[in-house]
N, C-alpha and C positions, 0 to 999 in steps of 0.2 A: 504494500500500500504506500502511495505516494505521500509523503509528508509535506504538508500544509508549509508552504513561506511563510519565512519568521515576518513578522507583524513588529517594525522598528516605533512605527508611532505607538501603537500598544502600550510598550516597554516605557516608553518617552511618560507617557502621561501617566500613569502607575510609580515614578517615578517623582517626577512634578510634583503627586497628590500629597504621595511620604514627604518628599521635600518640603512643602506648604503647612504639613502638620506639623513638621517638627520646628518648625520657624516661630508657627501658635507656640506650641507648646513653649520653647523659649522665652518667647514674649510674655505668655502666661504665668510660667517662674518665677522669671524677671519684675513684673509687675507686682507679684506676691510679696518678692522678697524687701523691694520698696517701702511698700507700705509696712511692713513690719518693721522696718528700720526705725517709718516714722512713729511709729506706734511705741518703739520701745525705747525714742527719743522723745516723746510724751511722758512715757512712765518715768524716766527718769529724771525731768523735770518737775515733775508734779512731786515726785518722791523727797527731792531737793527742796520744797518750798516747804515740808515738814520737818525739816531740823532748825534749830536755832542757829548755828553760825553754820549759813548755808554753804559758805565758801570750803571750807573743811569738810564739812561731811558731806559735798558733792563731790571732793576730791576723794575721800573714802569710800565712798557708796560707788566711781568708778572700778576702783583696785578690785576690789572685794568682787564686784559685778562682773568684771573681767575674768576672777578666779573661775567664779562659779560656772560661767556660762564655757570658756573650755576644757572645764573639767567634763562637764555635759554635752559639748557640740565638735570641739578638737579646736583647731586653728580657725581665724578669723576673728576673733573675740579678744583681741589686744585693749587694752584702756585707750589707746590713741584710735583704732576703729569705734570703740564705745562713744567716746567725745564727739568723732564727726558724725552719730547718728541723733545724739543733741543737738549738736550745730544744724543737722540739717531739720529737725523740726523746730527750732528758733526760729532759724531762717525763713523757713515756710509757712509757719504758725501769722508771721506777720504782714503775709498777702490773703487771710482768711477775712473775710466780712460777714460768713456765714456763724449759726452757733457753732458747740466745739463740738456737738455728738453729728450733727449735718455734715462739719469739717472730716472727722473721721469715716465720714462713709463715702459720700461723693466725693473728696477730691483725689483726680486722677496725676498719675507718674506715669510718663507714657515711654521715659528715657531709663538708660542704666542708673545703677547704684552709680558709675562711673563719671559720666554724665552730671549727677548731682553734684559728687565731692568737686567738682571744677565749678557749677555755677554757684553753690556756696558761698565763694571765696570772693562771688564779687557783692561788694558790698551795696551798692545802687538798687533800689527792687527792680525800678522801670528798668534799667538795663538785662537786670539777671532775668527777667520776664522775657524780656525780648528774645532773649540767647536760646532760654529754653523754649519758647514760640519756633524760634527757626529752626533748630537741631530737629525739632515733629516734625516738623512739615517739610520740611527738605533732606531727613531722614540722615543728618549728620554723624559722622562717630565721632570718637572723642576726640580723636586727631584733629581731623577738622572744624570741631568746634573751637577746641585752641587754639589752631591756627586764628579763626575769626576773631574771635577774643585779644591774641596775641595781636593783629591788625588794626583793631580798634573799629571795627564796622558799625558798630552802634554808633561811634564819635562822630564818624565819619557821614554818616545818615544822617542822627539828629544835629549837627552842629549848621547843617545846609534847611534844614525845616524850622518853622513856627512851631511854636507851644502846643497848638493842639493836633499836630501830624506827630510831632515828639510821641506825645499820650497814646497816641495811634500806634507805633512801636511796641511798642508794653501792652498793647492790650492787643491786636491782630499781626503783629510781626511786621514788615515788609508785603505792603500792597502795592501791584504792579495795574496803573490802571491808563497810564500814560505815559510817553517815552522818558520825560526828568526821572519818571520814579524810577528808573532801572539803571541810573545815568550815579556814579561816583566821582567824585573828584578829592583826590588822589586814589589812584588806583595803586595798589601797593604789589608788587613782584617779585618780592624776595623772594620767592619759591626758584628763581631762575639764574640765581647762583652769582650776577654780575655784580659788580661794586657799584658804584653811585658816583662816582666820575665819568665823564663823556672821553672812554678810551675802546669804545666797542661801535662798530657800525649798527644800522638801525637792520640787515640783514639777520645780525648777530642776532639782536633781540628778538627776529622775526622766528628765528631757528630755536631760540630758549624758548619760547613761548609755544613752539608747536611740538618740541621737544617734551614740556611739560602742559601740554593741552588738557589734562583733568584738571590741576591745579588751577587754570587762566579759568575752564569755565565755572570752578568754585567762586574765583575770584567776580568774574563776570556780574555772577548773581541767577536767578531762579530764571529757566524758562529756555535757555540760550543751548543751541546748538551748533554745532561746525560745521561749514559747507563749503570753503574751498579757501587755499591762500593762491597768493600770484595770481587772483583774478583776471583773464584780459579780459579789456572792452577795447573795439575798434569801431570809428568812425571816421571818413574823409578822409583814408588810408593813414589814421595817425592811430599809434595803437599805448594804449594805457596800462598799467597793472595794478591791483588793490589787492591792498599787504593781506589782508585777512578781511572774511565771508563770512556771517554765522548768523544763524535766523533766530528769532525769538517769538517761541509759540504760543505766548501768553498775549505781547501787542501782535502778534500775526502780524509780522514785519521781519525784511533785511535788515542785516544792522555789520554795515560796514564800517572796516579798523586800519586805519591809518597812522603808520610808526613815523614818529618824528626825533631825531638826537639831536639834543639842544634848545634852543629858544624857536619856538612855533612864530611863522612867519604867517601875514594876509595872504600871499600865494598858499601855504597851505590849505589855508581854508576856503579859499577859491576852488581849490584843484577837488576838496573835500564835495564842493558844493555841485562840481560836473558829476563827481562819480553816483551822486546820490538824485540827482537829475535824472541821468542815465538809465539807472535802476528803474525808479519809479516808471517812466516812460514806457523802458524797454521790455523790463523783466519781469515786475513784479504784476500779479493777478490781478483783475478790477477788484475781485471782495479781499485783497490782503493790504492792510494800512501801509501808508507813507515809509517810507525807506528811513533808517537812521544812520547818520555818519557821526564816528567817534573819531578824535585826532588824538592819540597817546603820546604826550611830548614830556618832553626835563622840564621845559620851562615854561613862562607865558605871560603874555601882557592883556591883564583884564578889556584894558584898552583898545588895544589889537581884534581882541574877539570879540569885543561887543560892537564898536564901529566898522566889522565886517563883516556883522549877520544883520540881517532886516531884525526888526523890534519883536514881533512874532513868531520868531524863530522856537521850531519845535521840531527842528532835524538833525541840525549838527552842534553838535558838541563837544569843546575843549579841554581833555583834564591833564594835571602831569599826573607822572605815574614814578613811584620810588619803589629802585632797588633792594633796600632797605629796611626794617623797619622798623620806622619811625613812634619816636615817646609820642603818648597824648596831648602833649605840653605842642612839641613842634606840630600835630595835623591842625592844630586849635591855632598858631601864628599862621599854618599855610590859610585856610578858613578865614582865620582875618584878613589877609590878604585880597581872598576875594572879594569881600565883602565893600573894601575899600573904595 
């Protein structure tokens, strides 16, 4: 009797299913093991508010809680793990507005234990709000959330916003509803290894950047995918190339990237302003929005950009971009600077 051909997609999806489960199941763990953290960072808070010289017999009541719990569970249960599972209901206890039996049932940890002991540590809520808004929804690990953090993306966002887009942060993350919101200025690159001196051609950065293309489109921001570098477009037998293609399927738009070393010149932003002409004209679908041109430069004169875009200008945009990276102190002078 002739045997039946092996069935690959079968296999495939049988496969996917376990893999899907075990992912649940993870998460499921995972989420358990949070809330117990915070839970047992409750108890030993609350247990602390019943001694007299709290300070002492909180530090006791660690030691001791420490002994017990790996006499009973093995490893993990160090005094310095028991501290950060206070810290992290302190932490957390202080973005509750609900009662405290509500607090302990509804509120959701959607991230690692991991995950927490890093947004912990920042002390700001609206920011540590934010961080942990973006790491859900963008599905960050802890790496990259550091890195963000380590970048200052929050600075970076709200230092460019009004007071109540700021609030907007902290409470929905990063909403992308028109091209400024996807738009940074200073976009930061250290992930690509060069110094912060103008001793590398703009090919060079073109080749780090594509070299480390996951990194740029973390960096980019939500939404952003790759579609070609050394773009040509020809017209009138004159033939052009655009550094980097990459579409963003949130504004359903191009969004063209133009490398600059050094101090960004009016012709840049002219030549920015063909390529993105071009686009739209040429390329882009009647139901897909207006084409976006980014110039990624060292330098810039607020001057420069603004007396060489119309007044309505919602296409092209100037940012530098550092090597780098830069304390909060200096993105806060670059920021002033614009603002000038």
């Amino acid at each position: 009797m002739k045997e039946k051909p092996i069935n690959i997609e079968f296999y495939n999806q049988v496969v996917k299913l376990l893999q899907s489960a075990r992912r649940r199941v993870v998460r499921t763990v995972n989420e358990t093991m949070v809330h117990v953290y915070y839970e047992v960072g409750r108890m030993i808070v609350e247990e602390e508010q019943s001694g007299k010289d709290r300070a002492k017999y909180g530090r006791h009541l660690l030691k001791e809680l420490s002994s017990v719990l790996t006499g009973e569970f093995g490893k993990g249960f160090s005094v310095t793990n028991i501290q950060q599972m206070r810290n992290f209901y302190i932490a957390y206890k202080k973005q509750q507005t609900v009662s405290a039996k509500s607090e302990r049932n509804e509120r959701k940890f959607e991230l690692s234990w991991s995950h927490y002991l890093l947004l912990i540590r920042i002390e700001d809520i609206d920011e540590q709000k934010f961080y942990e808004i973006e790491s859900s929804k963008n599905q960050w690990s802890v790496r990259e959330l550091q890195r963000q953090y380590d970048s200052a993306l929050y600075t970076r966002l709200a230092l460019s916003r009004n007071k109540d887009k700021i609030k907007e942060l902290s409470e929905k993350g990063l909403i992308i509803e028109r091209p400024q919101d996807a738009i940074k200025d200073p976009y930061i690159l250290e992930f690509i290894g060069l110094p912060e001196q103008n001793v590398y051609s703009e090919s060079d950065l073109e080749q780090k950047l594509i070299d480390k293309l996951e990194h740029f489109l973390l960096e980019l921001g939500t939404g952003f995918t790759f579609v070609a570098r050394q773009k040509r477009i020809s017209f009138d037998d004159k033939h052009f190339r655009i550094d980097l293609v990459f579409y963003n399927r949130i504004l359903r738009c191009f969004v063209l990237i133009d490398l600059k070393v050094g101090e960004l010149k009016h012709q840049d932003i002219g030549q920015m302003l063909m390529y993105v002409n071009y686009y739209d004209r040429e390329l882009k679908l009647e139901e897909e929005n207006n084409t976006i041109g980014i110039i990624l430069c060292q330098n810039k004169s607020e001057s420069v950009v603004e007396y060489t875009l119309p007044k309505d200008n919602e296409q092209i945009f100037a940012s530098k971009y550092k090597t780098v990276l830069p304390s909060k102190e200096e993105l806060k002078a670059l920021m002033n600077e614009r603002k000038k």
